[in-house]
N, C-alpha and C positions, 0 to 999 in steps of 0.2 A: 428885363423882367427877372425877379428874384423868386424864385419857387423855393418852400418849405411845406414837407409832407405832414400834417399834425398830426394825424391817424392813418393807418394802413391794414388794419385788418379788415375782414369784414366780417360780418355775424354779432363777435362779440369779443371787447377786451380781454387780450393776455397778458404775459409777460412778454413778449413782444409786440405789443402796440394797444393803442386803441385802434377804434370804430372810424370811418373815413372822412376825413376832412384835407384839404390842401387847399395852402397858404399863396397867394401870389400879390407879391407889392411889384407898381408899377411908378413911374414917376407922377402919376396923376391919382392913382387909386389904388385902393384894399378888394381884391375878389378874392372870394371864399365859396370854393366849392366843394357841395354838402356839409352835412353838420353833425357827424356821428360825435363819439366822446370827445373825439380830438379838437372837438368844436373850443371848448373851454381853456385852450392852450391860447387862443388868438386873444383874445384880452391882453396879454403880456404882448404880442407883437402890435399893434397897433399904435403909434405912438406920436404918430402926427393927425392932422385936421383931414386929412383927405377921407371921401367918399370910401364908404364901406359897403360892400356889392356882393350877396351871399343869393349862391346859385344851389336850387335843391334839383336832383336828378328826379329822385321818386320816393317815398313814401316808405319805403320799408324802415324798421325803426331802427336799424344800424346806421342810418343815414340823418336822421333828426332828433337821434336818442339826446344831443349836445345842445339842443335848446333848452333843456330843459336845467342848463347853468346860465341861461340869462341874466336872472337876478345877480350874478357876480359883474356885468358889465357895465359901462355907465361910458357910452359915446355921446360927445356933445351935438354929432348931425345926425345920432341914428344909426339904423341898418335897411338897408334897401333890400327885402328879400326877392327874389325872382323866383317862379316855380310854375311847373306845366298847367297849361287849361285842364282844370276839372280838378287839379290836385290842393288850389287855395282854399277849399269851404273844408275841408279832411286838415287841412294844417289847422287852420286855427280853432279848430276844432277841440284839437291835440294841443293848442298853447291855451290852454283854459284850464282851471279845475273842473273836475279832481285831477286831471295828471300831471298840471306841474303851473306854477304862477302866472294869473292871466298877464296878459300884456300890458293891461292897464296901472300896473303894478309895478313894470321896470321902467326904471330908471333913464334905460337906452330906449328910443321912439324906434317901434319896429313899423316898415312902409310895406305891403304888399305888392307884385307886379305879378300880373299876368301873362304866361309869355306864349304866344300865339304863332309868332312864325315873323309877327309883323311888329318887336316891339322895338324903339327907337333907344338903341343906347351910345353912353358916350366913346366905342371902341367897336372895332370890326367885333359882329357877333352873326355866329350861325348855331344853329340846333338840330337835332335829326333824330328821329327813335331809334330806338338801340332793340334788338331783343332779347329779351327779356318777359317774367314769367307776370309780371304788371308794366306797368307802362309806365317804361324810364326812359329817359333824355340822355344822348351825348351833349358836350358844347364846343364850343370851337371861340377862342378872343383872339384878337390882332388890335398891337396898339405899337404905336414906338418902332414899326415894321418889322415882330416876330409874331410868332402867334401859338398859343398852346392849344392841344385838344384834349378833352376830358371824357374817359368815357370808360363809366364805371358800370359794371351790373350787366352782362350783354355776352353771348353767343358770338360765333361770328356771322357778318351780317353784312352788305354792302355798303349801308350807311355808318359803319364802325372805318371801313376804309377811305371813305368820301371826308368825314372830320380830319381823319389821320392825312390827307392829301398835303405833303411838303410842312407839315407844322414843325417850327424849332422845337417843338416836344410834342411828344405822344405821351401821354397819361393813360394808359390804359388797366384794369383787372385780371387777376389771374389766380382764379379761386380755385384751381383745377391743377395736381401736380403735373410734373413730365412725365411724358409717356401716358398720364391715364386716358383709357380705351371705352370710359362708359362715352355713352351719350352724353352730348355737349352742351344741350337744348341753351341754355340760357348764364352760363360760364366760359369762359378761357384757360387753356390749359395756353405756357409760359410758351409753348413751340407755335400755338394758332395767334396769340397774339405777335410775336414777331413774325411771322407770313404776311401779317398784316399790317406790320409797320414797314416791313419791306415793299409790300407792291403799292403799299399809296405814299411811299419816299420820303419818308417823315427822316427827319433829322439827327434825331434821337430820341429813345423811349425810354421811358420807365414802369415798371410793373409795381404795381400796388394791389390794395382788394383782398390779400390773400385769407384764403379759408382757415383759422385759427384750429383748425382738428386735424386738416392735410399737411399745415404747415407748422407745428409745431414748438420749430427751431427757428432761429438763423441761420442756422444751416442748412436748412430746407429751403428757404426763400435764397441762400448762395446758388444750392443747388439748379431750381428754377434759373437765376439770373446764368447760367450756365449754360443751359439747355436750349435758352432764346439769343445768347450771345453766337453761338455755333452758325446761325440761321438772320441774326440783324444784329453784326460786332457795335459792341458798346454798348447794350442794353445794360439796365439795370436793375435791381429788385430793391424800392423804396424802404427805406424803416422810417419808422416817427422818427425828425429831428434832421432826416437829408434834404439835402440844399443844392439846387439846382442853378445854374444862372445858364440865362442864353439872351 
């Protein structure tokens, strides 16, 4: 599996990044999870026939701000969206005028999936709530015998360690600097995420998500990748354009 981060902020684009998206080519398929700004970077990665598989966590519009560059794509099989019960009638809602090109109008055939707990796909897949301040999804793929987990927007939480169990990557958030002492409710600070890629023996992590007002810098996001390395050595702190392979 070839992992690239498209976007890594969360909230809203800087100069250091967009809005969240990551990229994973497999030798069978394209998954693409969420679709913040960094959504619109994947058109250029795409480049072969294979299946295109975009997994939305939750609804907040840093996360599907990047549909709204559909009109630039033109895939010959499509996009297969996946997105939680309750959250498909709220999407397509939002893929309509007024706020941005109905579907009916691209180019690229968009398919919806419902994902219930029970839906059949072509690669080891699990799902689990995360919390969070609406109701957002982790995910968890296995294919080719690695397996990434995804889990963006979420406190810590037992089901953030159960996706994180032995995955060749941990994808995880971390909107929340080192060291800070407020309440956690529904964020990651860089030290509780590696806690938690250490007790569920993830392989190695990477931090993403970061809050574009606490982090400022790259030097801020070093800092973080600093703070989590101390506590799960190797960690890492994502930017648009990092490239993973496991």
């Amino acid at each position: 599996m070839r992992i690239t981060f498209l976007g890594t902020n969360g909230w809203y684009d800087t100069e250091t990044g967009n809005t969240p998206c990551v990229f994973v080519e497999t030798d069978k398929h394209y998954i693409i999870f969420d679709a913040g700004f960094g959504f619109q970077k994947a058109r250029n990665m795409i480049k072969t026939d294979k299946p295109v598989l975009l997994f939305i966590s939750h609804l907040h519009l840093d996360h599907i701000i990047g549909l709204h560059t559909l009109p630039l794509f033109d895939f010959s099989r499509g996009i297969d969206i996946y997105l939680p019960k309750g959250c498909d009638k709220l999407l397509k809602e939002f893929l309509r005028r007024p706020f941005t090109s109905p579907a009916f109008m691209l180019k690229t055939k968009l398919r919806f999936h419902v994902l219930d707990g029970k839906a059949r796909l072509p690669f080891g897949f699990e799902m689990r709530k995360l919390r969070h301040s609406v109701p957002c999804y982790g995910y968890r793929i296995s294919e080719e015998g690695r397996s990434i987990a995804y889990c963006t927007d979420t406190g810590d939480c037992v089901n953030l360690k159960r996706l994180a169990a032995g995955a060749g990557l941990f994808i995880t958030e971390c909107a929340m600097p080192p060291g800070d002492k407020s309440p956690k409710l529904f964020h990651l600070t860089p030290e509780a995420a590696a806690r938690a890629a250490l007790k569920a023996g993830a392989e190695k992590m990477a931090l993403f998500h970061f809050d574009p007002g606490r982090y400022p810098t790259f030097g801020h996001r070093k800092a973080a990748e600093q703070s989590a390395g101390k506590i799960f050595p190797g960690a890492i702190a994502a930017n648009d354009g990092t490239e993973i392979s496991i």
